[in-house]
Legacy VTK file of the C-alpha trace (Angstrom):
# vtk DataFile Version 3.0
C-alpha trace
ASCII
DATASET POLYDATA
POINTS 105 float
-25.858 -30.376 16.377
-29.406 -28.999 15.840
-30.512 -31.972 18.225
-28.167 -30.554 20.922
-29.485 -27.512 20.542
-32.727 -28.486 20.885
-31.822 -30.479 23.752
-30.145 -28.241 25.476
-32.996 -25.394 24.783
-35.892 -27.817 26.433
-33.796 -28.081 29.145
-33.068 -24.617 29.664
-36.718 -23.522 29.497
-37.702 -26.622 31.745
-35.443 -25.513 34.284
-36.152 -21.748 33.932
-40.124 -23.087 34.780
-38.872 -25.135 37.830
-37.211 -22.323 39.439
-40.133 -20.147 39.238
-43.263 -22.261 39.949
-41.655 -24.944 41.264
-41.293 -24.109 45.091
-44.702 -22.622 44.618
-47.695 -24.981 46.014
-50.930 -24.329 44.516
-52.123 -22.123 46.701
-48.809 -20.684 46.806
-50.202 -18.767 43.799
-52.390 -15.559 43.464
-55.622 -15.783 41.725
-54.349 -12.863 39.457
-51.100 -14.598 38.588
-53.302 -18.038 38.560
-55.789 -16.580 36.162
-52.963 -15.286 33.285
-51.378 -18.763 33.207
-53.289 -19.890 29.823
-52.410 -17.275 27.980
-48.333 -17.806 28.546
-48.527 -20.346 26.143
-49.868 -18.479 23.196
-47.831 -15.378 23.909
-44.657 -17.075 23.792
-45.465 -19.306 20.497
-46.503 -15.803 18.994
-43.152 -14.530 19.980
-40.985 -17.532 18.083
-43.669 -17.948 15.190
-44.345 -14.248 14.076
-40.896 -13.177 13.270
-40.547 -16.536 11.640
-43.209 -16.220 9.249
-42.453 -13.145 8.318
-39.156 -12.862 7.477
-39.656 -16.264 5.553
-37.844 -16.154 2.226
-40.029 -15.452 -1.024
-40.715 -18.217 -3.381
-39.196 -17.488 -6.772
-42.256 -17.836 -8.602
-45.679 -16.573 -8.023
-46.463 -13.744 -5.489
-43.356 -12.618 -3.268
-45.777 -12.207 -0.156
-47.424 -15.590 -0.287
-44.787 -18.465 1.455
-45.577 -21.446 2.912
-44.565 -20.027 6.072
-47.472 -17.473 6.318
-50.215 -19.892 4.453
-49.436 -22.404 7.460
-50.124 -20.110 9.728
-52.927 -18.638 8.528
-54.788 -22.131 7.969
-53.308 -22.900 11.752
-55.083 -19.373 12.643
-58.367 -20.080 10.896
-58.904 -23.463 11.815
-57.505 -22.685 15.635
-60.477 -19.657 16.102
-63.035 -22.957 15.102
-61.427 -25.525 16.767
-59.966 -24.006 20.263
-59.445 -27.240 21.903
-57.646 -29.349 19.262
-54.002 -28.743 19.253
-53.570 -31.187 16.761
-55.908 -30.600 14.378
-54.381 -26.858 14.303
-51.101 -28.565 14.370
-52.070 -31.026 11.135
-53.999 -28.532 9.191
-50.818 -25.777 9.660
-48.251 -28.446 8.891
-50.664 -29.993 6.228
-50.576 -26.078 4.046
-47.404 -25.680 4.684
-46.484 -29.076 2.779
-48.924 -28.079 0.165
-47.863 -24.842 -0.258
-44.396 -25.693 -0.857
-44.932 -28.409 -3.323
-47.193 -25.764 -5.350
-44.454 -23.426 -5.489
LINES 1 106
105 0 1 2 3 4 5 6 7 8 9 10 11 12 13 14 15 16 17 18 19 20 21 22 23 24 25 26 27 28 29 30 31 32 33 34 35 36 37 38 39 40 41 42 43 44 45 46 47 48 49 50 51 52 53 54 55 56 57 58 59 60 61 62 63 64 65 66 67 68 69 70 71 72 73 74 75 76 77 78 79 80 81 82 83 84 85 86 87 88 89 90 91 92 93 94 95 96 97 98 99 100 101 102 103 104
């Protein structure tokens, strides 16, 4: 079911895109509208990571603030203001605390 749902959300938001931008041509669009474009991204992974992280559940031991959650995303923070172009490195070194996190806990 969570494969559906996943499914069925990609295809949603792919559609959602389509309808937009899709009739557009390129210089269909403004320069203002044009110029905001690569910050979409970030906003909207803000908007489904922040709540995430922190309303993550506390670990029973050890400090009630510090989850794997919020240590991924703080490595994924740090090493994304160093490393702006490399979406997988972020990706790996978030993914890569979060692991370690949990198994220290």
């Amino acid at each position: 079911m969570t494969i559906v749902t996943i499914a069925l959300m990609g295809a949603v938001t792919f559609a959602l895109r389509i309808a937009f931008f899709g009739p557009l041509k390129p210089e269909g669009i403004s320069p203002r509208i044009e110029q905001s474009l690569p910050y979409v991204m970030p906003a909207v992974l803000m908007a489904i990571i922040v709540p995430s992280v922190l309303t993550a559940p506390a670990a029973d031991s050890g400090p009630s603030w510090l989850t794997p959650y919020l240590v991924g995303a703080l490595v994924g923070f740090a090493v994304g203001a160093f490393k702006r172009d490399s979406f997988f490195l972020v990706f790996a070194s978030s993914i890569a605390a979060f692991v370690a996190t949990g198994l220290l806990q």
